[in-house]
ROLUM-562860 format. One record per residue (C-alpha): residue number from 1; residue in three letters; y, z, x negated. Coordinates in steps of 0.2 Angstrom, whole numbers. Example, Ala and Ser with C-alpha at 12.3 -4.5 7.8 and 13.67 -1.06 7.14 Angstrom:
+-----+------+-------+-------+-------+
!  nr ! rest !    yy !    zz !    xx !
+-----+------+-------+-------+-------+
!   1 !  ALA !   -22 !    39 !   -62 !
!   2 !  SER !    -5 !    36 !   -68 !
+-----+------+-------+-------+-------+
//
This chain:
+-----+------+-------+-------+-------+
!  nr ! rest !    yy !    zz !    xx !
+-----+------+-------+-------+-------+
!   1 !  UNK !    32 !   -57 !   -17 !
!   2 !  UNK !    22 !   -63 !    -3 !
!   3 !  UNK !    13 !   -81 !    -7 !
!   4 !  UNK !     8 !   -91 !     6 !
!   5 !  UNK !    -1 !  -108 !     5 !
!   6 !  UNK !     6 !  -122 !    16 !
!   7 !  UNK !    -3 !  -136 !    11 !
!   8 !  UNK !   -18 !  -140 !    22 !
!   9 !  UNK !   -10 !  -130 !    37 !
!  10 !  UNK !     4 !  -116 !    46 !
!  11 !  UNK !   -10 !  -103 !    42 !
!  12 !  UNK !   -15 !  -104 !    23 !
!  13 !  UNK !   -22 !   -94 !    11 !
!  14 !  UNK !    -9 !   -77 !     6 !
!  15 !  UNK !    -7 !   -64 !    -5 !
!  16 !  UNK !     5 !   -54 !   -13 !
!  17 !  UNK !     9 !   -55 !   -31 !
!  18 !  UNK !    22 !   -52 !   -44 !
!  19 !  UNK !    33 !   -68 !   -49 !
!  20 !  UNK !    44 !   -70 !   -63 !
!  21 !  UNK !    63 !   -81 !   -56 !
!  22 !  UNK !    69 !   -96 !   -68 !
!  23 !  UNK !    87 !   -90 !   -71 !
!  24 !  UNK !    96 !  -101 !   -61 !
!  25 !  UNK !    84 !   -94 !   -45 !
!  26 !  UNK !    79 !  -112 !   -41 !
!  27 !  UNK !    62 !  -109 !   -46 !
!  28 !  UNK !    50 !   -95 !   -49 !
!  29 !  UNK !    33 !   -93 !   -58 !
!  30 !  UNK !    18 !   -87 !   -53 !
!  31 !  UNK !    -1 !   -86 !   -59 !
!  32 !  UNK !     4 !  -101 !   -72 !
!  33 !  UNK !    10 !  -111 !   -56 !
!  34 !  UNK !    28 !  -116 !   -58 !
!  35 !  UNK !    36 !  -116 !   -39 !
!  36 !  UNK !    54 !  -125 !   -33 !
!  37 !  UNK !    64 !  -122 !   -20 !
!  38 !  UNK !    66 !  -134 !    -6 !
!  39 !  UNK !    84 !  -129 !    -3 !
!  40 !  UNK !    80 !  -125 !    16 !
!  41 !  UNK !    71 !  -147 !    16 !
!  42 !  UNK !    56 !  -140 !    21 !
!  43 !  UNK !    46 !  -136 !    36 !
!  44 !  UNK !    37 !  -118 !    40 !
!  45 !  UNK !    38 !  -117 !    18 !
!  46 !  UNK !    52 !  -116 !     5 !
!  47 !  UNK !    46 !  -118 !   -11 !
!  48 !  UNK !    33 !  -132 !   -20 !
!  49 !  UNK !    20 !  -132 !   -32 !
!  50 !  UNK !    29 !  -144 !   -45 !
!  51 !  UNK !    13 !  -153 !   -52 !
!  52 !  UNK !     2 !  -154 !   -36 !
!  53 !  UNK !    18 !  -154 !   -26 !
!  54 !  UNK !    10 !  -143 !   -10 !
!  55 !  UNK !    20 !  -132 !     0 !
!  56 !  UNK !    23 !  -115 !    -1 !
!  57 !  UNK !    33 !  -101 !    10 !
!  58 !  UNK !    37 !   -87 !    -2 !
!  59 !  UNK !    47 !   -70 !     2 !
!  60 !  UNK !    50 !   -53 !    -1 !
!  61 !  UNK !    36 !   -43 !     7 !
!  62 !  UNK !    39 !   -33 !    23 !
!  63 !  UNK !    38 !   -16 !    26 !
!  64 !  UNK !    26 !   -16 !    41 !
!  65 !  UNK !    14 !   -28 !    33 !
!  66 !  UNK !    17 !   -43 !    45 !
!  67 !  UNK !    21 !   -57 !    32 !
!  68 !  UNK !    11 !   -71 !    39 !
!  69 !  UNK !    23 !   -82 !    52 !
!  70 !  UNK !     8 !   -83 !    64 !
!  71 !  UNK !    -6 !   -74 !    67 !
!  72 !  UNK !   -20 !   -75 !    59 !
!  73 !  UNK !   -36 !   -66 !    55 !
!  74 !  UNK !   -36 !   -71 !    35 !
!  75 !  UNK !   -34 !   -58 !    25 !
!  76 !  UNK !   -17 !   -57 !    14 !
!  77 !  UNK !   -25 !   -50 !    -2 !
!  78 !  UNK !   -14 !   -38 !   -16 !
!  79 !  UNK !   -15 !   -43 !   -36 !
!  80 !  UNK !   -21 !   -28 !   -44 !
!  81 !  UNK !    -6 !   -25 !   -54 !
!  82 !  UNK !     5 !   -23 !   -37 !
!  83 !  UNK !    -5 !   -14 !   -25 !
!  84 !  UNK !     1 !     5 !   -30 !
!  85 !  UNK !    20 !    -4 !   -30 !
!  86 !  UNK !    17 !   -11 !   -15 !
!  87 !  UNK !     8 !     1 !    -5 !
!  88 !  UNK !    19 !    15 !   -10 !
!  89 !  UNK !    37 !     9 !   -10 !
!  90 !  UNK !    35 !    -6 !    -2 !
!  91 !  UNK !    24 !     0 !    13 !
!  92 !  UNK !    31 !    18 !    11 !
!  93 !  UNK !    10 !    24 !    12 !
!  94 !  UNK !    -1 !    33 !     1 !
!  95 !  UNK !   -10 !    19 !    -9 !
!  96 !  UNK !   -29 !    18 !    -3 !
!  97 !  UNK !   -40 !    21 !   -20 !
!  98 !  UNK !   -56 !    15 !   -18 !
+-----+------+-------+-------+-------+
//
């Protein structure tokens, strides 16, 4: 999924990453941070941070790599147990080894 931070501002910190859904779909799981929907309450995000209550925006990555809402020159960096999923059938591209 692609992870953005809406906390401090509309262009935060990104990356994408493999989450794990509650079974009801409300919430999700990710890097030991529990996240829950917003139910479409919030603004330019749709999920929170249950203990530090900051705002996320978190969606199924897109195929032409433009994730982030607005423009920005931050990177959006790949978790190492996605990036030959995401390069590869996401992306449809060969996955650049180092």
């Amino acid at each position: 999924m692609y992870i953005e931070d809406k906390s401090d501002s509309l262009n935060g910190a990104a990356r994408i990453g493999r989450v794990v859904f509650s079974k009801s779909g409300r919430s999700l799981t990710y890097d030991g941070r529990t996240f829950q929907s917003l139910d479409g309450r919030g603004f330019k995000a749709n999920y929170f941070d249950i203990e530090t209550h900051d705002r996320f925006w978190i969606s199924g990555p897109r195929r032409d790599g433009q994730d982030r809402l607005y423009v920005s020159a931050q990177p959006v960096l790949i978790d190492d147990d996605v990036a030959e999923e995401y390069w590869t059938i996401i992306r449809g591209l060969n996955w650049p080894r180092d």
